[in-house]
N, C-alpha and C positions, 0 to 999 in steps of 0.2 A: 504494500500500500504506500504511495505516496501522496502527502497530504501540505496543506500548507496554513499559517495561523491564520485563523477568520471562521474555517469552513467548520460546517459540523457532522459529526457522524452518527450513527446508529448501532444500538448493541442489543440486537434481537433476542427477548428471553427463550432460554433453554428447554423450558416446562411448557406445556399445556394451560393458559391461562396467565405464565408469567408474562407483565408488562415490558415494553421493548424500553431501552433506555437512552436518552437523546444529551447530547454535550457539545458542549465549541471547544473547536483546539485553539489553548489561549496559546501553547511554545511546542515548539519542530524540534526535538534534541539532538536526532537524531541527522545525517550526512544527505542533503538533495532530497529534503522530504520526507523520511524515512523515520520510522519510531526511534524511540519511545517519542508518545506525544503525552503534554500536560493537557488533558483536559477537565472542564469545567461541566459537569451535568446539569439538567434547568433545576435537579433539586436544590445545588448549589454544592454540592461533596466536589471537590477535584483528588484526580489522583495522575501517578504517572503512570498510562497504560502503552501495551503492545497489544493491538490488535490482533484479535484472533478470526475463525473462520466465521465467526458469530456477530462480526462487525462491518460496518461500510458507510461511503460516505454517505452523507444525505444529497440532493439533486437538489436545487434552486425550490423547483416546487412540490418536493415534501417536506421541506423545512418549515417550522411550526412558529 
């Protein structure tokens, strides 16, 4: 994944029922776009993640 600060991603829950969970990448750490990224979830938690196969970005118009 290459990503860059602004855009936001999506981290589709794993369960039946689990809520999908939406963030802004506030920092790129990583070399040409590349993880780990800081992001910022709309609950307000940030952490420093690495995308897994359970993540992507969001498009212009699913962004909330």
């Amino acid at each position: 994944m290459q990503a860059t600060v602004g855009e936001r991603l999506v981290i589709h829950g794993k369960q039946v029922g689990q809520a999908d969970r939406h963030g802004k990448i506030l920092e790129v750490r990583g070399a040409d776009g590349s993880p780990p990224y800081l992001v910022r979830f709309d609950d307000g938690h940030e952490t420093l993640l690495y995308p897994g196969a359970d993540c992507e970005l969001e498009h212009e118009h699913q962004a909330h």
